[in-house]
N, C-alpha and C positions, 0 to 999 in steps of 0.2 A: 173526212177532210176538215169539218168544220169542228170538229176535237183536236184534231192534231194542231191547226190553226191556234188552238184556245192555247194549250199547251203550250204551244212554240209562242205565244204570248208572253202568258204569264214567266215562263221561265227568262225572256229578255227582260219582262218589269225586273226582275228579281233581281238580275243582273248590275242592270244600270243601279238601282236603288242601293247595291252592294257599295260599286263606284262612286256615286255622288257622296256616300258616307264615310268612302275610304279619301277621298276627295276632298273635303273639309275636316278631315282632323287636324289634330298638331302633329309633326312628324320634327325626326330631330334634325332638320336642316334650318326646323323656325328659329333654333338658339341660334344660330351662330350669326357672326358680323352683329351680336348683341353685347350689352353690356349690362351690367346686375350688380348691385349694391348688396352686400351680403352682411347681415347680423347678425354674431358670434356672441351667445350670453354663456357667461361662463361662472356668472354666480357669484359676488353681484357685479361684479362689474362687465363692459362688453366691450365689443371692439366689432371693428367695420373693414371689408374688404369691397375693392372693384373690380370687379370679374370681369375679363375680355375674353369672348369664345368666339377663336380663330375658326373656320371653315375647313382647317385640315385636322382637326381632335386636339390643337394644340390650345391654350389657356395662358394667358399673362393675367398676374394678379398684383394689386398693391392695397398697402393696409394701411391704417391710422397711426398704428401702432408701433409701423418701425423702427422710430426710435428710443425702443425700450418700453417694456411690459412685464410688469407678472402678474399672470392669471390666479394665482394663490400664493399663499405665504412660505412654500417652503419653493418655489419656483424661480429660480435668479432672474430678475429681472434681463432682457437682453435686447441690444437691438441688430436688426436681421434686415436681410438682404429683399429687395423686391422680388418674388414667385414668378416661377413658369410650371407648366405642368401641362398635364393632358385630361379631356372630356370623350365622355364616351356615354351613349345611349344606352339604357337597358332596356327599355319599351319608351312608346314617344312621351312621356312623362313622368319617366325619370330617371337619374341620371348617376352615374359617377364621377367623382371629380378626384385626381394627385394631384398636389401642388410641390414642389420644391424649391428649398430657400437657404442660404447659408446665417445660421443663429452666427454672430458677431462677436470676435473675444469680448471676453470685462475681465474685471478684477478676479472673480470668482471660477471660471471657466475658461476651458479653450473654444475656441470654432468650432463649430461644428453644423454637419445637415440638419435637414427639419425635412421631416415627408409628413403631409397633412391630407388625411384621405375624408372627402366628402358625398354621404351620401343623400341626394332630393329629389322631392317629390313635387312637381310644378301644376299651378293651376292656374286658374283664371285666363283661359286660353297663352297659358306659358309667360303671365306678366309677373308671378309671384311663384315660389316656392319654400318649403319648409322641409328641414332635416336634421343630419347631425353630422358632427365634424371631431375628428380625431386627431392629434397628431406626435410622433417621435421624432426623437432626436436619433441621430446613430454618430459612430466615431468617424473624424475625421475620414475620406479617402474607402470609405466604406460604400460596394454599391447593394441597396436594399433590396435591388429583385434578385441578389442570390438571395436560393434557400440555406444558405448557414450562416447566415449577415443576422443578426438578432438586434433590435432596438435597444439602447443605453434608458430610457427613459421613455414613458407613453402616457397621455394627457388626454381627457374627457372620457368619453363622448361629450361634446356641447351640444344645448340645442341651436342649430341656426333658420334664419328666416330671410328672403330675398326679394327685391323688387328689382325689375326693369327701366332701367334707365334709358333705353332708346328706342325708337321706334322700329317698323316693319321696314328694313332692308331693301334694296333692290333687288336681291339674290330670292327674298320670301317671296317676293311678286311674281319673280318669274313661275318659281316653284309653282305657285298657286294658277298663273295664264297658264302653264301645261295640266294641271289637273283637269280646271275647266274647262279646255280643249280635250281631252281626255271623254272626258262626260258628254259633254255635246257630238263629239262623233257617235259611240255608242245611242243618243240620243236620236241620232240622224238613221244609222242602221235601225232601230226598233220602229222610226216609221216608214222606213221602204220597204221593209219583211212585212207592215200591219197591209200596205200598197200590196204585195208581191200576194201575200197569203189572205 
């Protein structure tokens, strides 16, 4: 009795100890209702974007630069429309990001989209991240997730780098009072089973 006791112990430490650590991690609900400053170095010059991560996967962006940029010298300067796009988790630290934007006629060019795919890797308990950013142009009226839609034109990789601009959310709070509830019941079972057994 007094092994199986031990046993039936140790296997609940184990447990909750799982819990409290699955409990305090980042998880991808802490991005969202945030906002992020993102630096795009494109060698040598850079550019800034504001990232808003909606709570449904969705992303509104705007940048420094909209009106008119060239990232290099064979690049027609253009100026472009303010970003929407979509966020999506690949483990709780780190992430993908599309953005899409309408490049603006000039002289040199017609209209046309911009799909700009970002991928980062977040740290400092998800105040900061670092990655890279890509993006094409495609033709007018063109939608990019066919597979026979091919990019007119594609640019970088850059390096990017980001900071948080707002704080913990009401939505992170809750998230986090259900973990800790979470943990203290299990908490609560492991001393009526140590009472029981």
């Amino acid at each position: 009795m007094k092994g199986y006791m031990m046993k039936f112990l140790l296997t609940n430490f184990i447990f909750i100890a799982v819990n409290i650590s699955w409990s305090f991690g980042l998880s991808c609900n802490d991005y969202a209702n945030s906002i992020y400053q993102m630096k795009i170095t494109y060698n040598p010059t850079v550019g800034y974007e504001l990232i808003t991560f909606h709570p449904n996967g969705i992303l509104s962006a705007v940048d420094n630069t909209e009106n008119g940029f060239s990232p290099d010298a064979t690049t027609a300067s253009q100026p472009f429309t303010a970003q929407t796009g979509l966020w999506q988790c690949t483990t709780s630290t780190k992430m993908f990001m599309r953005t899409f934007c309408y490049m603006q006629q000039t002289s040199q060019t017609t209209s046309k989209p911009s799909v700009a795919d970002i991928y980062v890797n977040f740290n400092n308990d998800g105040t900061t991240f670092q990655g890279n950013y890509t993006y094409s142009y495609y033709n007018l009226g063109d939608n990019p997730y066919k597979s026979n839609v091919k990019p007119t034109q594609t640019f970088g990789p850059y390096t990017v780098s980001g900071e948080k601009w707002t704080k913990t959310t009401s939505s992170s709070h809750s998230y986090y009072q259900g973990r800790i509830t979470h943990v203290l019941f299990f908490l609560f079972l492991f001393y009526v089973n140590s009472k029981i057994y």
